[in-house]
N, C-alpha and C positions, 0 to 999 in steps of 0.2 A: 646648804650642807657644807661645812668644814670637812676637810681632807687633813689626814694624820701625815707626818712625812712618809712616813713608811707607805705608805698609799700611794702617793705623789711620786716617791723611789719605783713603784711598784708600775704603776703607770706610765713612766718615762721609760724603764726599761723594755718593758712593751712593744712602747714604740720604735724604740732603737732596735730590736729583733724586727718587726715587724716590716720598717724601712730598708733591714740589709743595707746593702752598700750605699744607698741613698740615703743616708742618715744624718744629713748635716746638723748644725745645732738649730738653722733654720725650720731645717724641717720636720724635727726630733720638737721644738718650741710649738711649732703650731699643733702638732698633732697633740700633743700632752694637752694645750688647752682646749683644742676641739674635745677630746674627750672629756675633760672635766667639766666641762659648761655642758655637752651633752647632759652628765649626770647631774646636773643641777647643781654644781658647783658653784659656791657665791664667794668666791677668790679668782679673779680677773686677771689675766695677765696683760700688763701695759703692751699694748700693740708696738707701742716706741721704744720697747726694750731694742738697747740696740746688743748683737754678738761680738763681742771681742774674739779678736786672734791667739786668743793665749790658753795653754794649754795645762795642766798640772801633769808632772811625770814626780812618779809613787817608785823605790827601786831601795831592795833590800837582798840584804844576801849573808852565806859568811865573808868576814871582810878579808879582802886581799890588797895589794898593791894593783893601782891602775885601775880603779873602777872611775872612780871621778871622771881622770883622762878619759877616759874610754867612752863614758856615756857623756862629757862634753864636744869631742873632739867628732863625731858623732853629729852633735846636734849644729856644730860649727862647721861643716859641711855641708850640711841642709840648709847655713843663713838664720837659725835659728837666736834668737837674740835669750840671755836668759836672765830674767828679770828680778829674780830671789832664788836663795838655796837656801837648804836648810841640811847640814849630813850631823848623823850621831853614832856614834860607837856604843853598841850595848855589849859588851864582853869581848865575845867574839862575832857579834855580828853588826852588818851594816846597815845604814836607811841613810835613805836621801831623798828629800821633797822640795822640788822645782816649780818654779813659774816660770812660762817659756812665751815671748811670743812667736809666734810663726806667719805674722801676715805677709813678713817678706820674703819669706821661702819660695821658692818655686813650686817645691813638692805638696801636696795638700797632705788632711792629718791622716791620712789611712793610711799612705806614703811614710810619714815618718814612723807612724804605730809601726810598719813592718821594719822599718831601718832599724829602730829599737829593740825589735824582737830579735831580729841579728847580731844587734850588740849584744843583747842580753844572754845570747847562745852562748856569744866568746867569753863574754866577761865571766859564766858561770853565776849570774842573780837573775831576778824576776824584775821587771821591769813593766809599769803601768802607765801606759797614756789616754789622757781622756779630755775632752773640751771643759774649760773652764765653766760653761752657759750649762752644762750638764751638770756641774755639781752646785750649783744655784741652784737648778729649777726642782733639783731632787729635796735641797735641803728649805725650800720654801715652806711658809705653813698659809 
């Protein structure tokens, strides 16, 4: 049996409700494929996948002065290393998409998830963090 992404999206998020705070990408990985091979799934996931530390942060807003600063200065406090940006001006509004790693943070990602929602209070934008291995295994087929 093939699984759709949206299946697979549908599946993992599941999990990650289901896990709560225990939700690492480790343990967010195995359960998505226990579930899928439960259902007869004939897409295996490589046991030797390994989890990287790197995170994508999503952050849009109307644009002001000092978002950048604000959500690097932020993440350079935490030790966070950022390994790609991406920002674009659509009129009057902002977007910025990140690759971060964080393996050598002290703080784990739930820890940063709320630093960022702090920032994101001040700064007045929306701001998204999410494990890299999570937008993988969602966008698998």
């Amino acid at each position: 049996m093939k699984f759709s992404e949206d299946e697979i999206r549908k599946i993992t998020f599941e999990a990650i409700n289901e896990l709560g705070d225990k939700a690492s990408p480790a343990a967010v990985k195995e359960l998505v494929r226990s579930r899928i091979e439960k259902m007869g799934g004939d897409y295996k996931f490589d046991k030797n996948d390994a989890s990287s530390g790197r995170v994508i942060l999503t952050s849009f807003g109307l644009n002001h002065p000092g978002i950048v600063a604000g959500v690097t200065k932020a993440l350079g406090d935490a030790n966070c290393d950022i390994q790609d940006l991406s920002q674009k001006l659509l009129g009057d509004f902002f977007t910025m998409i990140m690759v971060i790693d964080i393996s050598a943070s002290k703080k784990d990602l739930k820890e940063i998830q709320e630093e960022m929602n702090r920032t994101a209070e001040e700064l007045k934008v929306k701001i998204y963090l999410q494990h890299e291995d999570v937008f993988r295994y969602m966008h698998r087929i």
